[in-house]
C-alpha positions in Angstrom: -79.8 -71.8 22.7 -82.8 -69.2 22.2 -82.3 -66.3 19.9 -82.5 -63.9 22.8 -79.7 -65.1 25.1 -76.5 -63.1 25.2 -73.7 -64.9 22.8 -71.5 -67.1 25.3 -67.5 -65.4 25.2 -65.1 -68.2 25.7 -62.6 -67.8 27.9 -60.0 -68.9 25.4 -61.0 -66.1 23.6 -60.5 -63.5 26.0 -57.3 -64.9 26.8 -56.0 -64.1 22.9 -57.7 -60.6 23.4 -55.9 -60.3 26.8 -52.7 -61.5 24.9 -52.9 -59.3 21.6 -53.5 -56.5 23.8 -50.0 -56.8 25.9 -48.4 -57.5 22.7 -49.8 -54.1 21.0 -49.0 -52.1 23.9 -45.5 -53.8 24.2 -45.1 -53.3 20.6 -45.8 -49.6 21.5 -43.5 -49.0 24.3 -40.7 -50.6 22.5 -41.1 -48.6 19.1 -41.5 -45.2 21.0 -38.5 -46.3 23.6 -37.0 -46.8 20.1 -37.6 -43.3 18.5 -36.9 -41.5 21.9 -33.0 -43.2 21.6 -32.8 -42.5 17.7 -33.8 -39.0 18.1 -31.5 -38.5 21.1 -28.3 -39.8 19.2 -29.5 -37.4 16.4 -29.6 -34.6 18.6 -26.0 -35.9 20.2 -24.9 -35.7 16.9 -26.3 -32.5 15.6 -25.1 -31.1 18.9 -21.8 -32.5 18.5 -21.3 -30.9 14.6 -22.6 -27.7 15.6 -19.5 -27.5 18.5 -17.0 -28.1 15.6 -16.3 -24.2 13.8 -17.5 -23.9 10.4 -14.9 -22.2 7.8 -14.4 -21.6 4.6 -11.8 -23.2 2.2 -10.8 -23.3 -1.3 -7.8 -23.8 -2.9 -5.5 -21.6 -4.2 -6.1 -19.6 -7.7 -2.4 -20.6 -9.7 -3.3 -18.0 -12.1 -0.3 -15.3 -13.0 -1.7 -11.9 -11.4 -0.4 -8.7 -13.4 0.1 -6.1 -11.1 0.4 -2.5 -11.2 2.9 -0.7 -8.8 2.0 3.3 -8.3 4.6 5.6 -6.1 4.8 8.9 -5.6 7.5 11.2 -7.5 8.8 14.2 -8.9 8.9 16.0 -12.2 12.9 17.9 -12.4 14.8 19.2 -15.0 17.0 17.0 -16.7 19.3 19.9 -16.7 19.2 23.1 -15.0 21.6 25.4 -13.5 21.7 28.6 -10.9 23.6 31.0 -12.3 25.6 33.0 -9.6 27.2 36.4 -9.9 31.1 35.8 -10.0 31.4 39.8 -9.7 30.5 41.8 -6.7 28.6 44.9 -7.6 24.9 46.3 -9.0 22.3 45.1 -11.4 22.5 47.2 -14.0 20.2 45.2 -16.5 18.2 41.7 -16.7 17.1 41.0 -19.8 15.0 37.8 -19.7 11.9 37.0 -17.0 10.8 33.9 -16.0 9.1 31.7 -18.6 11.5 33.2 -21.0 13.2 31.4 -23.4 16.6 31.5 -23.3 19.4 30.3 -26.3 23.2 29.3 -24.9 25.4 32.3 -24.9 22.0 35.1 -24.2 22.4 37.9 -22.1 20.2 37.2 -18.9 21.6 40.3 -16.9 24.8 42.8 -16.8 26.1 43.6 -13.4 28.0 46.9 -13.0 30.9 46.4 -11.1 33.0 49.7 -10.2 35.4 48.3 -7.9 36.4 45.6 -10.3 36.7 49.1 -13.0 39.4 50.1 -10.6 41.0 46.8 -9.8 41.9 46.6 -13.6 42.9 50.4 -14.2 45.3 49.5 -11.3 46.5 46.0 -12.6 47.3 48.1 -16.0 49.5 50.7 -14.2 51.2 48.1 -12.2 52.0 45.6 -15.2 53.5 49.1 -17.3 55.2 49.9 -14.3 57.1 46.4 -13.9 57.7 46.4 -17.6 59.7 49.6 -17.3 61.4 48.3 -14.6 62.0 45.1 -16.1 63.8 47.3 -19.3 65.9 49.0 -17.0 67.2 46.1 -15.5 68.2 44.2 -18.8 70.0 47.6 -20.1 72.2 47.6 -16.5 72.4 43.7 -17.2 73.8 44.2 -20.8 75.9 47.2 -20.0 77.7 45.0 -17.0 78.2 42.2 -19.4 80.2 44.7 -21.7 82.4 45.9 -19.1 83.2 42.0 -17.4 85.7 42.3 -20.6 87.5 44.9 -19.3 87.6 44.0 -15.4 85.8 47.6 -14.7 83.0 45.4 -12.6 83.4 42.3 -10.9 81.8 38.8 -11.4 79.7 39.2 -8.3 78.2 42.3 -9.8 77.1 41.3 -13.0 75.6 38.1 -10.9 73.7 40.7 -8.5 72.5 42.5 -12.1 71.5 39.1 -14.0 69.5 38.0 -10.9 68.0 41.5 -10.8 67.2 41.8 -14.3 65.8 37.9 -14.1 63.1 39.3 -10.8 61.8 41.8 -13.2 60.6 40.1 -15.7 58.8 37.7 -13.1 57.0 40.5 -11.7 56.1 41.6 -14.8 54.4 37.8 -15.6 52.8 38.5 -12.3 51.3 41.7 -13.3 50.2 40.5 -16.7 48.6 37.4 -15.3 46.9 39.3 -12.3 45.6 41.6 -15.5 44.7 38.7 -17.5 42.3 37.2 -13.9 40.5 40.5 -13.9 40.1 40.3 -17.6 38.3 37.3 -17.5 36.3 38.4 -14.6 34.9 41.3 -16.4 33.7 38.9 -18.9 31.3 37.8 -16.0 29.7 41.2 -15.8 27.6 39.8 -18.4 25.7 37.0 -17.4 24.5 34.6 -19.8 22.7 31.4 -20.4 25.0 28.1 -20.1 22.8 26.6 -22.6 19.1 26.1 -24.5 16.3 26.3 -21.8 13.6 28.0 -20.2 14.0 30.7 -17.0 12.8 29.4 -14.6 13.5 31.7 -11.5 14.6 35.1 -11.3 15.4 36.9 -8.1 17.3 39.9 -8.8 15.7 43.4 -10.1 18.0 46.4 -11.3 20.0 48.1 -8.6 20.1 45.3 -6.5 23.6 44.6 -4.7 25.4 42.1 -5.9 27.8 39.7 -3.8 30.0 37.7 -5.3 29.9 33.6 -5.1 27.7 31.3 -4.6 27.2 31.1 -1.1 25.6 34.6 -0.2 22.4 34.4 -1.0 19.9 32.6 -3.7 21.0 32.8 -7.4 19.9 35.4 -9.5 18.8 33.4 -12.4 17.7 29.7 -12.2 17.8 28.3 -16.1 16.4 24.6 -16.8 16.0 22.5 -19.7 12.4 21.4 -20.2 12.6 19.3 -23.3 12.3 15.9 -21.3 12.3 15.7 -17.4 14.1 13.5 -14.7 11.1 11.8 -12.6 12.6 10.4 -9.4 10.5 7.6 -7.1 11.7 5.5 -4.2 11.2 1.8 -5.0 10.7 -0.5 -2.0 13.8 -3.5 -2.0 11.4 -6.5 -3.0 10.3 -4.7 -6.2 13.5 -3.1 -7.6 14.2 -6.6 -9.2 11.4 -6.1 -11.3 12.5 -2.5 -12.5 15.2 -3.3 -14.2 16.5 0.2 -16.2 14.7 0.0 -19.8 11.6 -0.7 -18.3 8.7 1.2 -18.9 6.5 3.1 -16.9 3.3 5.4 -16.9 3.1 9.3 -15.1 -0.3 11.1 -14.0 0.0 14.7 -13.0 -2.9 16.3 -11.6 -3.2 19.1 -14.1 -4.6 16.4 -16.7 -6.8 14.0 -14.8 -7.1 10.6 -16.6 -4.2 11.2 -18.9 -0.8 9.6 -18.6 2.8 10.1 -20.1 5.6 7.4 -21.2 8.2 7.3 -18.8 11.6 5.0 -19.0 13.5 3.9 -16.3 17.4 5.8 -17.0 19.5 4.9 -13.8 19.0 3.1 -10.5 21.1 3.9 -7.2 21.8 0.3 -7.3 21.7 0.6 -3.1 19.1 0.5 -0.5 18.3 3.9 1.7 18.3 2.4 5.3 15.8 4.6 6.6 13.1 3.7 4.4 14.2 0.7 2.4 13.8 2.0 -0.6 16.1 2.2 -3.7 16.3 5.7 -5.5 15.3 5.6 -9.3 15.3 7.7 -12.3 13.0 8.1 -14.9 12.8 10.2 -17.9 9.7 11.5 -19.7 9.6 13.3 -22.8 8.6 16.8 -22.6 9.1 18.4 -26.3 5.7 19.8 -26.2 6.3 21.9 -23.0 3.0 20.4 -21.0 5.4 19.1 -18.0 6.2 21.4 -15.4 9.1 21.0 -13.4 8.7 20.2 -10.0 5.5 18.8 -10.2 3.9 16.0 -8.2 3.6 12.9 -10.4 2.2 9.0 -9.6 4.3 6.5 -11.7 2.6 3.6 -12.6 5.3 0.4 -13.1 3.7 -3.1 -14.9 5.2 -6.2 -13.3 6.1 -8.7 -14.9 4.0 -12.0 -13.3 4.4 -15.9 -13.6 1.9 -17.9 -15.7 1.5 -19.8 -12.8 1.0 -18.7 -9.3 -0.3 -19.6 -5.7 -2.9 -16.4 -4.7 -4.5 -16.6 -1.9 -6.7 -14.0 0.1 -4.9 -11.9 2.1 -7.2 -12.6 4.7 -5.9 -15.6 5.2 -2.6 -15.3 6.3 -2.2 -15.6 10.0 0.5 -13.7 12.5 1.7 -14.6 15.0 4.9 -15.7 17.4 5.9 -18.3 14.7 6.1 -15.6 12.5 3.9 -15.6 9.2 1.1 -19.0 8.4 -1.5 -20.2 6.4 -4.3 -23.0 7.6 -4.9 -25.7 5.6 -7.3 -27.9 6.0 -6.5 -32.2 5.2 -8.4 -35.0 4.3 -10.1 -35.8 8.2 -11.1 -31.9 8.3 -8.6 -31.4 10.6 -6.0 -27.7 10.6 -2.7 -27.4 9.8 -0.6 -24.8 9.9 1.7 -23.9 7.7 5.2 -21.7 7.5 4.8 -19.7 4.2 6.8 -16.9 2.9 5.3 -13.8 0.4 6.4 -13.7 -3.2 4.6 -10.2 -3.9 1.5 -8.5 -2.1 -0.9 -8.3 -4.8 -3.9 -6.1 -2.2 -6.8 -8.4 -1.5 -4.8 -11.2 -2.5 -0.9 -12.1 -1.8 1.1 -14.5 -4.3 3.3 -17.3 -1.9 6.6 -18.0 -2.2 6.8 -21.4 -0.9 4.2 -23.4 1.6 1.0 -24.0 -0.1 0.5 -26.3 -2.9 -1.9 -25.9 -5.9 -4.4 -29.2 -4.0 -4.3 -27.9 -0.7 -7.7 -26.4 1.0 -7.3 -23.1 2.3 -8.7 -21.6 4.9 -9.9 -17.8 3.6 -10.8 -16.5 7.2 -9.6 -18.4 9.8 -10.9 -18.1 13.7 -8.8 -16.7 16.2 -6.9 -19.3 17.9 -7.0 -21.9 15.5 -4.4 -24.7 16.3 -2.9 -27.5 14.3 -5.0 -30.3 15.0 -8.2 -28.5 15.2 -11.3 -30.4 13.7 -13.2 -27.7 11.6 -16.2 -28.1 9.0 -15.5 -27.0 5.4 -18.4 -24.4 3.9 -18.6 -22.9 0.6 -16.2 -25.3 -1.6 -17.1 -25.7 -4.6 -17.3 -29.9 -5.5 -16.8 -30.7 -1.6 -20.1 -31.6 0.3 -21.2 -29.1 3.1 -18.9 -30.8 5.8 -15.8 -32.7 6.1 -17.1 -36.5 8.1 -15.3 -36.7 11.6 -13.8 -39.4 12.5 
């Protein structure tokens, strides 16, 4: 062959470049054919994930929570008493103001009371009359029995002047004990403290008219004792088993912020108010230093007494609806259930259950609206679970 002719191409081999080229491009269809189906079941399955609702889970915290319990109360006087007038008449002297005070048995005010002046000048003129009387009768009576002897009277008579003689001295009881009452009630022309204390209310001035009772007007003296105080609070039903009396308890008054004063629990009303479910309690708090005023506005703390161990879960959790109060836990193929659970004590942000939820199960913190038994969910935020539960 000269060296300038064109190289000869066999026919074989532009069959094998005929051939390798069909297999190349065959090769390529079938690989992207390939990657188009792997990408679209990747997609399906992306797709598919995303249409199942993330939540969040964890299980329960079975730590004891100690809890603090704060109602509303009232500071009172463990003792105090409104002294009433038991005399009509005028102030004619009050001796002690409020804040005064006071020792049991001191004068707080003298009432002059005219009528009841006259009242006894008459009981003492109708008790000396009687008396006379009653002498007279017991002279006829003795002088009739000395003449029975001799027949100069008759039986009958001496009866009539025995009887007689026996009326008399009654009415003359009568008049000393209607003498003796107004004795005792010009004792309450004075009117003076029942006992150690503080005044703390007076509403009478001199010359004021005085009515008698207790059911006239407002009393004119008002004396309590301050030493320690009654504090009073209405404990909702689920907690009064936890306030057992003896316990103690913490006061804050607004007078001292960010102070607080020992309280103990004295006396429960051992029954339920209907109205408001709540059981009435009374506390006492030592007031020897005089800092407590009565009738103030107090919060009383109470510390609860908590398990060691404890189902808490977020509050937020707990679902309501027809079938009354649930939780949703989430199983081992990601799917819901719902439980029935019931509320040992509402600790705020977190609730401690009373039966329903174990210390393994998954629980979901926020559930959707709607969520149903059965439900396939994805789990997020678990610590040690991956980022979703594998459906099956």
């Amino acid at each position: 062959m000269p060296p300038d002719a064109p190289p000869t191409i066999s026919r074989r081999g532009l069959y094998i470049a005929g051939l390798s080229a069909l297999t190349i491009g065959a090769v390529v269809v079938i690989v992207g054919i390939t990657t188009r189906k792997v990408a679209d079941a990747k997609l399906q399955q992306w797709t598919e994930r995303q249409a199942v609702p993330v939540v969040a889970a964890a299980r329960p915290d079975t730590r004891g929570k100690a809890t603090t319990l704060e109602l509303p109360g009232r500071l009172e006087a463990y003792i105090q008493a409104q002294i009433y007038a038991r005399v009509a008449g005028y102030v004619k002297d009050w001796k002690a103001d409020i804040g005064t005070p006071v020792k049991a048995g001191q004068l707080l005010a003298e009432i002059d009371a005219p009528d009841l002046d006259q009242q006894i000048t008459q009981a003492e003129a109708n008790l000396a009359s009687a008396k006379a009387d009653s002498v007279l009768a017991d002279m006829t009576l003795k002088r009739g029995q000395g003449l029975i002897t001799t027949y100069a009277i008759s039986q009958q008579d001496l009866d009539r002047r025995a009887a007689d003689a026996s009326n008399k001295q009654g009415l003359v009881r009568a008049a000393q004990a209607n003498l003796d009452r107004l004795r005792v009630l010009e004792q309450y022309k004075r009117l003076v403290a029942p006992f150690d204390g503080l005044v703390t209310a007076r509403t009478t001035d001199i010359g004021a008219l005085i009515n008698a009772g207790s059911g006239s007007g407002p009393p004119m003296f008002v004396v309590s004792e301050t030493s320690k105080l009654r504090v009073y609070v209405n404990v909702p039903q689920n907690y009064v088993p936890n306030i057992p009396v003896g316990t103690k308890a913490r006061i804050a008054v607004p007078e001292y912020p960010g102070r607080t004063f020992p309280a103990t629990v004295e006396a429960s009303a051992q029954a339920v108010d209907v109205a408001s479910g709540t059981t009435r309690m009374q506390l006492v708090v030592d007031n020897s230093r005089g800092e407590l005023m009565t009738g103030d506005f107090t919060n009383v703390s109470f510390d609860l007494p908590h398990p060691e161990i404890a189902i808490n879960v977020p509050a937020s959790a707990l679902i309501y609806n027809q079938r009354g109060l649930q939780v949703a836990i989430v199983d081992h193929d990601g799917r819901i259930v719902l439980r029935q659970v019931t509320i040992a004590r509402d600790l705020g942000n977190e609730v401690e259950i009373g039966s329903g939820v174990s210390a393994d199960d998954r629980v979901v913190t926020n559930p959707p609206d709607g969520i149903a038994t059965g439900d396939k969910v994805r789990i997020s935020g678990v610590p040690g679970e991956p980022e979703s539960a594998s459906a099956k």
